[in-house]
VMD Tcl script that builds the backbone (N, CA, C; Angstrom):
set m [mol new atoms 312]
animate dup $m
set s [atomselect $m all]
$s set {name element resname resid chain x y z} {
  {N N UNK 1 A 22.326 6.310 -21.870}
  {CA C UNK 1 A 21.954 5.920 -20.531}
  {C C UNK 1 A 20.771 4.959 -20.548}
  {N N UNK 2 A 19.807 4.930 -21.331}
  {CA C UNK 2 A 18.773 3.751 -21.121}
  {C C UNK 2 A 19.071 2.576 -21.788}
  {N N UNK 3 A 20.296 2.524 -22.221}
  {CA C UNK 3 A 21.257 1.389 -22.566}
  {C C UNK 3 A 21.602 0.987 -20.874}
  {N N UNK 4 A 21.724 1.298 -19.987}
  {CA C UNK 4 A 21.550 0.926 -18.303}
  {C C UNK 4 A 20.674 0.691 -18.194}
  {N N UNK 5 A 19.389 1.400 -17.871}
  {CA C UNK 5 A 18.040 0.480 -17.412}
  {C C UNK 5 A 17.457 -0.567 -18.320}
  {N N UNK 6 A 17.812 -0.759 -19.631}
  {CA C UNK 6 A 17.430 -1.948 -20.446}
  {C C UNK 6 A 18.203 -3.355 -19.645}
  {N N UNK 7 A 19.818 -2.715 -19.225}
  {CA C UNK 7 A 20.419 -3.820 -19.472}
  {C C UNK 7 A 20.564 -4.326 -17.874}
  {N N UNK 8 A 19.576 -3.357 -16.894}
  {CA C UNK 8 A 19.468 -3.770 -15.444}
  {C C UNK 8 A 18.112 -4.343 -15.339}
  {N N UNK 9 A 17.351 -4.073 -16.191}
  {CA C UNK 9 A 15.850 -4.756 -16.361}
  {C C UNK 9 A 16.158 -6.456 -16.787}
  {N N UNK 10 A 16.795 -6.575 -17.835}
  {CA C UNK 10 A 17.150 -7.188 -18.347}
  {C C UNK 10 A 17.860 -8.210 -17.730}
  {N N UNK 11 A 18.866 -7.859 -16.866}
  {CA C UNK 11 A 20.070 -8.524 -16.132}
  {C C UNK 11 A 19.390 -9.074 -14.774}
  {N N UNK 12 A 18.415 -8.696 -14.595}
  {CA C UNK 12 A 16.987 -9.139 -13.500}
  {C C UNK 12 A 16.146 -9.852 -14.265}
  {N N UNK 13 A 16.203 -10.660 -14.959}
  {CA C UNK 13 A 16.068 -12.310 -15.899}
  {C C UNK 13 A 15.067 -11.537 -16.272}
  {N N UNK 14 A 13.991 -10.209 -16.692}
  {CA C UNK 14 A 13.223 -9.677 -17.057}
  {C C UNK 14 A 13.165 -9.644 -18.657}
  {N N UNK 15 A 12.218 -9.997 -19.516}
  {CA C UNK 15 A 12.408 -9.350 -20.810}
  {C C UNK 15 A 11.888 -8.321 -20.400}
  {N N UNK 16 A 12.103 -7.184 -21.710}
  {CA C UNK 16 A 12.185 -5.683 -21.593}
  {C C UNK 16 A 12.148 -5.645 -23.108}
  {N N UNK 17 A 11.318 -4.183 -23.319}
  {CA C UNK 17 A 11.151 -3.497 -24.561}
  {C C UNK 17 A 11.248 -2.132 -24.496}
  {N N UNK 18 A 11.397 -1.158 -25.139}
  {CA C UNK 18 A 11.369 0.042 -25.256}
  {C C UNK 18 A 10.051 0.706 -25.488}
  {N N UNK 19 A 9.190 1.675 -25.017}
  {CA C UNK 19 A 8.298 1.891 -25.544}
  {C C UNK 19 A 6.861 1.140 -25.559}
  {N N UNK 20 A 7.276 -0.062 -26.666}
  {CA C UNK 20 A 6.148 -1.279 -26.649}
  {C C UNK 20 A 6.596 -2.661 -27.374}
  {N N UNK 21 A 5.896 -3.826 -27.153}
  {CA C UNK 21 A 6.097 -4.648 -28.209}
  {C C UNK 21 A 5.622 -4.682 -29.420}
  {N N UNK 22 A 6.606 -5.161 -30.398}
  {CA C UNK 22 A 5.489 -5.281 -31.697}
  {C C UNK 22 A 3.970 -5.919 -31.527}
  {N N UNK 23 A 3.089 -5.863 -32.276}
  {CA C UNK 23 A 2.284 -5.614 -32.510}
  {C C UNK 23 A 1.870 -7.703 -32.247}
  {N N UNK 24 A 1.284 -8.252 -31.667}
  {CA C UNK 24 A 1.181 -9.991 -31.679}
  {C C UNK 24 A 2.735 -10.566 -31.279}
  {N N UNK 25 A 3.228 -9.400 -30.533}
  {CA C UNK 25 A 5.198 -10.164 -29.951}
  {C C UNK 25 A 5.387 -9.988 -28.735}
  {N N UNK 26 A 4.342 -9.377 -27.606}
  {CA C UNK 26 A 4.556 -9.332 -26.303}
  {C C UNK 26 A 4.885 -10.929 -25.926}
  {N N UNK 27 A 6.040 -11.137 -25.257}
  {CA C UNK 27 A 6.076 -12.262 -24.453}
  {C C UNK 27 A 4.881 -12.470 -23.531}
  {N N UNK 28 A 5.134 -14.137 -23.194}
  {CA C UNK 28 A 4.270 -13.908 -21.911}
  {C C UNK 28 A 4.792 -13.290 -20.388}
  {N N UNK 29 A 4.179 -13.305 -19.748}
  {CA C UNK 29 A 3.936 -12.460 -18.634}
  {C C UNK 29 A 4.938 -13.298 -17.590}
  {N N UNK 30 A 6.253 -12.525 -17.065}
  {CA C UNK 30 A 6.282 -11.081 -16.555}
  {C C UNK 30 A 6.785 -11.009 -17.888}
  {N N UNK 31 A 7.229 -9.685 -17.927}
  {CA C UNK 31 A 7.764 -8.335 -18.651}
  {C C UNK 31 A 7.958 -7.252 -18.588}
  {N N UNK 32 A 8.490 -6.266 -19.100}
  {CA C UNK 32 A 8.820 -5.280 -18.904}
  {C C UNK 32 A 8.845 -4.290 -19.837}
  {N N UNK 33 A 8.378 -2.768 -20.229}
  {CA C UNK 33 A 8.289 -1.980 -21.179}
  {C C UNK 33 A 9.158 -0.695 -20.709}
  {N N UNK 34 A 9.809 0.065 -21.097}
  {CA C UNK 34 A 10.550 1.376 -20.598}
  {C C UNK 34 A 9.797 2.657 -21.167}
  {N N UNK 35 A 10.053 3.216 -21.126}
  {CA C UNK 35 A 9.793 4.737 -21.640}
  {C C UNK 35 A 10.988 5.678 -21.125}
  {N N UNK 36 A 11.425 7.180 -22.143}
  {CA C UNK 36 A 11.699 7.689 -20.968}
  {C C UNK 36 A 11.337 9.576 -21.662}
  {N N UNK 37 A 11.887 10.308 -20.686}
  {CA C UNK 37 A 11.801 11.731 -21.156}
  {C C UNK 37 A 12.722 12.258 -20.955}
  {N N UNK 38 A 13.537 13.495 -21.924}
  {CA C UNK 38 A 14.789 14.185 -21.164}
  {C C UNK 38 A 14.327 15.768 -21.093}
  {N N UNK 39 A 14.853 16.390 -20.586}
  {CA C UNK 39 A 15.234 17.721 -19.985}
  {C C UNK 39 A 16.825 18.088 -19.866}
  {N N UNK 40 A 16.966 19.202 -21.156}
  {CA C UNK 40 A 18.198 19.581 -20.744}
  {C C UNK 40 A 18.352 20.680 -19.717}
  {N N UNK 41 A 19.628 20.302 -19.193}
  {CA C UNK 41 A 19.995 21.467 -18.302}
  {C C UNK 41 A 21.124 22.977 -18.525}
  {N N UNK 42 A 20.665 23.644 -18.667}
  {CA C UNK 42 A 21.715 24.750 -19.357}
  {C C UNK 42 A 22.195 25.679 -18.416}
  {N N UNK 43 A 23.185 26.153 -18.958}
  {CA C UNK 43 A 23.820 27.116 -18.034}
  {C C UNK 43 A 25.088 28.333 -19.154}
  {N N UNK 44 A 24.867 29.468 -19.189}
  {CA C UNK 44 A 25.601 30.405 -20.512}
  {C C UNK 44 A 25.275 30.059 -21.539}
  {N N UNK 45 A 24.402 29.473 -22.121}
  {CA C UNK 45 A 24.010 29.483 -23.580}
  {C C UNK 45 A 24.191 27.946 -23.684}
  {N N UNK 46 A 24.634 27.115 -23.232}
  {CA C UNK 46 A 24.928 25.683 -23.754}
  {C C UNK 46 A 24.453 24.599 -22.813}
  {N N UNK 47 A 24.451 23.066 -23.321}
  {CA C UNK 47 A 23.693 22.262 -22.131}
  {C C UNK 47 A 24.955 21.694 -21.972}
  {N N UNK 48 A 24.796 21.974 -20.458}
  {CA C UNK 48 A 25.833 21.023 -19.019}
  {C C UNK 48 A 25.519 19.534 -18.440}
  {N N UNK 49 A 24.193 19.248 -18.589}
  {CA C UNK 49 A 23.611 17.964 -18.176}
  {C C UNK 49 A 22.164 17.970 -18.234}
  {N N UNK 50 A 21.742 16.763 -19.087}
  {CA C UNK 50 A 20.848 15.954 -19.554}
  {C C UNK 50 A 19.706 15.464 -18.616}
  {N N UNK 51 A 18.993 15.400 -17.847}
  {CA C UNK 51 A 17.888 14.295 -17.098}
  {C C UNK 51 A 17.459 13.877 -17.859}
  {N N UNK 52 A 17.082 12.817 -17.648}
  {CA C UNK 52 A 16.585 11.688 -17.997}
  {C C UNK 52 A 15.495 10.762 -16.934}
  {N N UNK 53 A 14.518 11.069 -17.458}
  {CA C UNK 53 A 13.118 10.592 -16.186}
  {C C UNK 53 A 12.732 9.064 -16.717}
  {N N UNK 54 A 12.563 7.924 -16.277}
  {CA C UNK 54 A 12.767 6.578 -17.066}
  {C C UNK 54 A 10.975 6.172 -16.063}
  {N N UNK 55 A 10.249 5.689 -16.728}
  {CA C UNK 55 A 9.240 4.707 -16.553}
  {C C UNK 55 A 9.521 3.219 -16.821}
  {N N UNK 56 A 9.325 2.293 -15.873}
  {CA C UNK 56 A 9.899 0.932 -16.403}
  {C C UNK 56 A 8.659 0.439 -15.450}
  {N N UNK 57 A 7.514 0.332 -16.862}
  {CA C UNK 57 A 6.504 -0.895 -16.686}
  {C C UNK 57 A 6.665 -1.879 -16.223}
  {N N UNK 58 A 6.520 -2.737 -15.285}
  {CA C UNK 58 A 6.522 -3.977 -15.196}
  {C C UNK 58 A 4.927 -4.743 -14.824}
  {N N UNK 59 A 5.263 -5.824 -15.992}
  {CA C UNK 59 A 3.532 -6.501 -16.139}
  {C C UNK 59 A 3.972 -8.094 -15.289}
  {N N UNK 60 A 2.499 -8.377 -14.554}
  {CA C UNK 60 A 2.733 -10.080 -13.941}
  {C C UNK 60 A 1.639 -10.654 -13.740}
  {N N UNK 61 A 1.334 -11.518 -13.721}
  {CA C UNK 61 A -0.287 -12.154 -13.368}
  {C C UNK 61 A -0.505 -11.881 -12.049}
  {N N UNK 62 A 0.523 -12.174 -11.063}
  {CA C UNK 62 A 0.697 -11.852 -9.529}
  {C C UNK 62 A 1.709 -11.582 -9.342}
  {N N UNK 63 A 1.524 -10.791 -7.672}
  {CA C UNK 63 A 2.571 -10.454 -7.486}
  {C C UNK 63 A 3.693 -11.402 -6.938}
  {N N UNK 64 A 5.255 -10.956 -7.370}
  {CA C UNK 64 A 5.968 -12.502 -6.952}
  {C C UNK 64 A 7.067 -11.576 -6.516}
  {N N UNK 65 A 7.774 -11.071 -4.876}
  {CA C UNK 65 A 8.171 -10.727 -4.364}
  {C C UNK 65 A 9.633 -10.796 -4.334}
  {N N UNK 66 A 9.901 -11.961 -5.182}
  {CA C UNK 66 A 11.493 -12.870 -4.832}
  {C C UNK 66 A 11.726 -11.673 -6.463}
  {N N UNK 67 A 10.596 -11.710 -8.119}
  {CA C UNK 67 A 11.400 -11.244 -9.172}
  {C C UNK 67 A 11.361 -9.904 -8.701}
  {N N UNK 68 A 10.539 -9.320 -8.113}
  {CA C UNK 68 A 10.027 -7.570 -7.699}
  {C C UNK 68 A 11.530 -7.129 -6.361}
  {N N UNK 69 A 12.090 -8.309 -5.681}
  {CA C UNK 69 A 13.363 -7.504 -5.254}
  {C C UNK 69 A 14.522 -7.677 -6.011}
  {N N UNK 70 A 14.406 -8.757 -7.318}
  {CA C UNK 70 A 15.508 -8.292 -8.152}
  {C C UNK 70 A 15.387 -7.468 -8.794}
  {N N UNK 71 A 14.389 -7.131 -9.350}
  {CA C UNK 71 A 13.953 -6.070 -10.118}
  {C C UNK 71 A 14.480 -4.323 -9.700}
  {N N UNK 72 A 14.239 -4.300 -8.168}
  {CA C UNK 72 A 14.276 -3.116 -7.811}
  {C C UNK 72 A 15.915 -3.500 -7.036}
  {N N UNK 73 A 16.511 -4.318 -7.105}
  {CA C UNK 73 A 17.961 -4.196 -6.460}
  {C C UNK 73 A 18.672 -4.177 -7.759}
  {N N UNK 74 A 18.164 -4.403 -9.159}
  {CA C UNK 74 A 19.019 -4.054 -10.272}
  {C C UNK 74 A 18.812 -2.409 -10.473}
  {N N UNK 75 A 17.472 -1.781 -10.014}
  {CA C UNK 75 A 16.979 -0.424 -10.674}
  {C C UNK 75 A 18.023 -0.025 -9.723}
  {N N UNK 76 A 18.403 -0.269 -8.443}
  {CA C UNK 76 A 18.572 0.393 -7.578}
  {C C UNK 76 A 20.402 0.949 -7.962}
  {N N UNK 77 A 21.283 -0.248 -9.096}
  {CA C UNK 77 A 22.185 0.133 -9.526}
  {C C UNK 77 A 22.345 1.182 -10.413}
  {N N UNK 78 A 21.177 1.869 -11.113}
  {CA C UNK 78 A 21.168 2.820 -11.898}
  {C C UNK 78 A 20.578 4.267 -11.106}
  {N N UNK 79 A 19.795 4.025 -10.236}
  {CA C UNK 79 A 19.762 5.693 -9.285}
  {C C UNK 79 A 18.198 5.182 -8.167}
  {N N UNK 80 A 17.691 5.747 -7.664}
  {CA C UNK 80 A 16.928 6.246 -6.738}
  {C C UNK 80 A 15.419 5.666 -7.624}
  {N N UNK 81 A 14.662 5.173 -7.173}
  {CA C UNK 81 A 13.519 5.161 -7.703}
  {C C UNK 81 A 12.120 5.252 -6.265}
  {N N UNK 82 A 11.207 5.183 -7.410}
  {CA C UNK 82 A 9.362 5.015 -6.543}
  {C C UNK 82 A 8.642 3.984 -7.208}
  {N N UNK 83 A 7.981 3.739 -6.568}
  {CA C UNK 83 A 7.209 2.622 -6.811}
  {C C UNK 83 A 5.335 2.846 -6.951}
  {N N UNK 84 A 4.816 1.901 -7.938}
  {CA C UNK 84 A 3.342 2.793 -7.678}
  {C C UNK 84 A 2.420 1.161 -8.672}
  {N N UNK 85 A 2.126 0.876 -7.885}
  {CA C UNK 85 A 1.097 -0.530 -8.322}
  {C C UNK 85 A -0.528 -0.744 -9.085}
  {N N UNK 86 A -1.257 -1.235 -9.502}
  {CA C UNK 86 A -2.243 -0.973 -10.389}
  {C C UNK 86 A -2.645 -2.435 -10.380}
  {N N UNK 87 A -4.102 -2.649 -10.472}
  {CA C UNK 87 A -4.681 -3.896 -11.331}
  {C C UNK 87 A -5.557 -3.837 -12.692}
  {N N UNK 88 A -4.785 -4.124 -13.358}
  {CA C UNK 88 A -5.434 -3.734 -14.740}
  {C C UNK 88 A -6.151 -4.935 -15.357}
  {N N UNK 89 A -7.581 -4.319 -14.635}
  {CA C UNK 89 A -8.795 -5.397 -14.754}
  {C C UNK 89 A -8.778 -5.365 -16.138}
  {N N UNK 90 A -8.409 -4.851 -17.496}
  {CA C UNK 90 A -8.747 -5.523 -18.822}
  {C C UNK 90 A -7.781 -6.514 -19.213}
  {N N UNK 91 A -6.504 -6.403 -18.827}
  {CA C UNK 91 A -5.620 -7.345 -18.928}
  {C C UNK 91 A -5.380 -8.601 -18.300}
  {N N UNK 92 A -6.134 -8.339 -17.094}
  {CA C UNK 92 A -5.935 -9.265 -15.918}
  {C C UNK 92 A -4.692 -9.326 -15.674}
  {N N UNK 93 A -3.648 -8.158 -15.022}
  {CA C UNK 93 A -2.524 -8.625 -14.686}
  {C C UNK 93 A -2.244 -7.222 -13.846}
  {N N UNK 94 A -1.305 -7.437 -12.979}
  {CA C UNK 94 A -0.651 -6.382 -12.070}
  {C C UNK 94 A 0.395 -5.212 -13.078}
  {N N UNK 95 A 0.116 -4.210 -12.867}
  {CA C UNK 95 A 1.045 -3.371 -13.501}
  {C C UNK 95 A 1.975 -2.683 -12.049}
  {N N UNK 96 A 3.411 -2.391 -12.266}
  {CA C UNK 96 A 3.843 -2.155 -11.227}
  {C C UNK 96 A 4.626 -1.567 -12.032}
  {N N UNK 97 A 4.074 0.507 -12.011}
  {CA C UNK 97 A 5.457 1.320 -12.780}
  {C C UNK 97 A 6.675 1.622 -11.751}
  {N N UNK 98 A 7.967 1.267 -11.945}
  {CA C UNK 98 A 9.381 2.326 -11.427}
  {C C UNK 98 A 9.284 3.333 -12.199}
  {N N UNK 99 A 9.688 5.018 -11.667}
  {CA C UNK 99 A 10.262 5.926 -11.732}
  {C C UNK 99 A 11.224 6.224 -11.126}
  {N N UNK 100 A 12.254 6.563 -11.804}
  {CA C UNK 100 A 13.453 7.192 -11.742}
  {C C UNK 100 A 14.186 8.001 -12.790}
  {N N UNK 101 A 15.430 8.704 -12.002}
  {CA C UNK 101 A 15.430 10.020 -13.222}
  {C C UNK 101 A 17.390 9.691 -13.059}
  {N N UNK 102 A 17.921 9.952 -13.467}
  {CA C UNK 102 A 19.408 10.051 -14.358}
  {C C UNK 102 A 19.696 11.321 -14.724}
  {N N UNK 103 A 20.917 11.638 -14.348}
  {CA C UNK 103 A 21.793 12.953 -14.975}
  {C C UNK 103 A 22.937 12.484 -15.583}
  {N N UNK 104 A 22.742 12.825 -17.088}
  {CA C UNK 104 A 23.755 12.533 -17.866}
  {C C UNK 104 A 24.941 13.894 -17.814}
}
mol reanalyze $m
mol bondsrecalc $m
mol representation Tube
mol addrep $m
């Protein structure tokens, strides 16, 4: 499943990484980093379905409204998300995390 939010981050002209970039390989700015966490779900001894909670960083110098509604009309093909904004005075750039969660 985060073979979907890579490839909806992605498909929203976004580069995207997993996790992080190598080490001197961050593109420039925008971009995008994922994370995610699972939780199985069980039921009689065995797992029935998977969650999957996805963080999808997105970094920009400013904010630019036209990539931030493709962004969230591609997330919006993979499930339900929130939104939560930041200025990350050491970087000088806007951080803007999506959360959303997936049942595999």
């Amino acid at each position: 499943m985060s073979d979907k939010v890579y490839k909806a981050v992605t498909g929203a002209g976004i580069k995207c990484a997993h996790v992080a970039w190598p080490v001197d390989g961050a593109p420039e700015l925008p971009y995008a980093v994922y994370l995610y966490e699972t939780e199985n779900m069980d039921a009689d001894g065995s797992v029935y379905a998977n969650v999957r909670r996805y963080s999808v960083e997105f970094y920009q110098k400013v904010s630019n409204s036209e990539t931030e509604k493709k962004l969230e009309a591609a997330l919006s093909s993979v499930g339900p998300w929130d939104k939560n904004e930041m200025w990350l005075e050491s970087e000088n750039c806007l951080e803007t995390v999506y959360s959303l969660s997936t049942i595999d």
